[in-house]
C-alpha positions as CSV (number, residue, x, y, z in Angstrom):
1,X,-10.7,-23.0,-11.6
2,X,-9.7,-19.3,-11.0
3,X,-9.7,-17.0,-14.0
4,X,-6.3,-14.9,-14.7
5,X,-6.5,-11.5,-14.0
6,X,-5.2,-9.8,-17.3
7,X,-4.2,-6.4,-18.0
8,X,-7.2,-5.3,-19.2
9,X,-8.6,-6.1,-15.9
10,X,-6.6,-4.1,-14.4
11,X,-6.9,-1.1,-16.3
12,X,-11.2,-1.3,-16.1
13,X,-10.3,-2.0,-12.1
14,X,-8.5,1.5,-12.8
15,X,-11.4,3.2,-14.6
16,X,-14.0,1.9,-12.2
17,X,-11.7,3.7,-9.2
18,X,-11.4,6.7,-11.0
19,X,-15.2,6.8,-11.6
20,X,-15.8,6.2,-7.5
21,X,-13.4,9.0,-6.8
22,X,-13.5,11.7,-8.9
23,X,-11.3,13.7,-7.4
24,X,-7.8,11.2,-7.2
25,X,-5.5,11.8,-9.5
26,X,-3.6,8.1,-9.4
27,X,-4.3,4.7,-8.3
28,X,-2.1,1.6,-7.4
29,X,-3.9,-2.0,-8.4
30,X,-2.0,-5.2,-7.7
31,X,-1.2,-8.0,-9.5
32,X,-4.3,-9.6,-7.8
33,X,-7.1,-6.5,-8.6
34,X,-7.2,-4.8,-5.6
35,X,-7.1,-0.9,-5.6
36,X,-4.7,1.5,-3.7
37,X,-4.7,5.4,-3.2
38,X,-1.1,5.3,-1.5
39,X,2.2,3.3,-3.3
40,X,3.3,2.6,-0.3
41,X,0.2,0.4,0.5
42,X,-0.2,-1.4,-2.6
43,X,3.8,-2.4,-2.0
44,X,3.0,-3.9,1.1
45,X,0.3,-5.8,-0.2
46,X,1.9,-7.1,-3.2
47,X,5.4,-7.9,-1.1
48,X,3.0,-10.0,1.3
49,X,1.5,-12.0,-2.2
50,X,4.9,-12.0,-4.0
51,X,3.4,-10.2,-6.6
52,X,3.4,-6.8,-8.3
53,X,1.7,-3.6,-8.8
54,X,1.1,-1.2,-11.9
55,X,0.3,2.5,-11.5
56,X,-2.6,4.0,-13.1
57,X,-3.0,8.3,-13.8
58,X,-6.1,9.7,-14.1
59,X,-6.9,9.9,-18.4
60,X,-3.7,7.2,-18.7
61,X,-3.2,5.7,-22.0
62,X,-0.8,3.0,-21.1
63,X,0.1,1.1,-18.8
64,X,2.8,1.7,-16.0
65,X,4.9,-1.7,-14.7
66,X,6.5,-1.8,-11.4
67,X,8.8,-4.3,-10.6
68,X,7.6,-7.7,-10.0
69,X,8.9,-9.2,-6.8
70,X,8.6,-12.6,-7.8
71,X,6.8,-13.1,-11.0
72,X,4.0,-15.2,-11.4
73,X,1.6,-15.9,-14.6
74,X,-1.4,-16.5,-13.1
75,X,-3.0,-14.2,-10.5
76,X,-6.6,-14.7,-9.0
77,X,-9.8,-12.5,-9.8
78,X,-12.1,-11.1,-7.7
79,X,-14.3,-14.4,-8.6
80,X,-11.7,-16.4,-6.3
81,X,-12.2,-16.8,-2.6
82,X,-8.6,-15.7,-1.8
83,X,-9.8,-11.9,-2.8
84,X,-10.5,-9.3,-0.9
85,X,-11.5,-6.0,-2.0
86,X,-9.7,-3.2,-1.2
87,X,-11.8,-0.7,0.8
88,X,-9.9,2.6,0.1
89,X,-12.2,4.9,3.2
90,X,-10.8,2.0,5.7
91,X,-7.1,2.5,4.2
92,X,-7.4,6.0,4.7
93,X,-8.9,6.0,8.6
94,X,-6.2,3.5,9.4
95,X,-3.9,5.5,8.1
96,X,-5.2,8.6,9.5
97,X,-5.3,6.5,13.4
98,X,-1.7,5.6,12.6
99,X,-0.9,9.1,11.8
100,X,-2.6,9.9,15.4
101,X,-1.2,6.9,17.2
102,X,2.6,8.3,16.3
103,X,2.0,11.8,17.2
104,X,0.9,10.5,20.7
105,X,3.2,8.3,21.1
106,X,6.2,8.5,23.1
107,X,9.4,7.9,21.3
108,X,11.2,5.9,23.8
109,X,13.0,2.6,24.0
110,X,10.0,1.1,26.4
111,X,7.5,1.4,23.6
112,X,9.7,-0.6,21.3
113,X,6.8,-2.9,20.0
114,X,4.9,-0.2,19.0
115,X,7.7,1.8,17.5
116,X,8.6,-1.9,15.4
117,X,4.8,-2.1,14.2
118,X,4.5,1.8,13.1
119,X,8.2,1.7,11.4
120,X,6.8,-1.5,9.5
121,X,3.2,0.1,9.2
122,X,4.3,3.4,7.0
123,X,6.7,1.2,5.3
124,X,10.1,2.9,7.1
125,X,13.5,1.7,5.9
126,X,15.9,0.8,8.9
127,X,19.1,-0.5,9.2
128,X,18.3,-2.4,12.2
129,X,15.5,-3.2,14.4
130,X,17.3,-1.6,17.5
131,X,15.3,1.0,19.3
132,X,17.2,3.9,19.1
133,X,17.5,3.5,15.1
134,X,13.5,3.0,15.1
135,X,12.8,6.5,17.3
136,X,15.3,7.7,14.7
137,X,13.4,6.4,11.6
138,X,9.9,7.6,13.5
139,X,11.5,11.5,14.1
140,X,12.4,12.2,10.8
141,X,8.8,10.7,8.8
142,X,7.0,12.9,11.8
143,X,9.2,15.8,10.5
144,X,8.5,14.9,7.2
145,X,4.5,14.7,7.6
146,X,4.2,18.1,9.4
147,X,5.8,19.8,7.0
């Protein structure tokens, strides 16, 4: 039987990340223990689980909820086979190759699957899945990341 991950499991999941990187201000741990330097990771993670994410600052003294997408009561540990720990140097070189991938990419309708996977990668919102809204979407986060 899997043990429920508590709050207080979360926050010393929290201290133990601010201990391995000393120089990160804020950290993102879901619902299920796993660690995440960017929001916008630990939300696709938790949307995947149906569960939710609380962010931790650096010296915190309480706890900050985000919304639960669908609440549940009992979450697994890091005990349970279904874990996997977060490994936040792989995040950031994926993120880094995504970041490379979209600058070298050509924004045009025949690269439409990879437009769909780097609009659903960085967690763009879109009105559609039509190509010319996705090049749209892309222009304006490559804007917004060279600035």
């Amino acid at each position: 039987m899997s043990k429920v991950i508590t709050t207080q499991k979360l926050i010393s999941v929290a201290v133990k990340f601010f201990e391995n990187y000393p120089t990160h201000e804020e950290v993102y741990v879901t619902e299920d223990g796993q660690p995440f330097f960017e929001e916008n990771r630990a939300i696709l993670h938790a949307d995947d689980k149906e569960i939710s994410y609380k962010r931790f600052v650096r010296g915190f003294e309480s706890v900050e909820e985000q919304p639960s997408v669908i609440g549940k009561d009992t979450l697994k540990t890091e005990d349970s086979p279904e874990y996997r720990g977060a490994n936040p140097d792989e995040e950031k070189n994926n993120y880094e190759e995504k970041i490379k991938e979209l600058q070298e990419l050509e924004l045009v309708s025949n690269n439409y699957n990879q437009l769909r996977a780097l609009v659903h990668f960085f967690g763009l919102e879109v009105s559609d899945q039509k190509a010319p809204t996705l090049i749209t979407a892309l222009e304006e986060f490559k804007q917004k990341i060279s600035e």
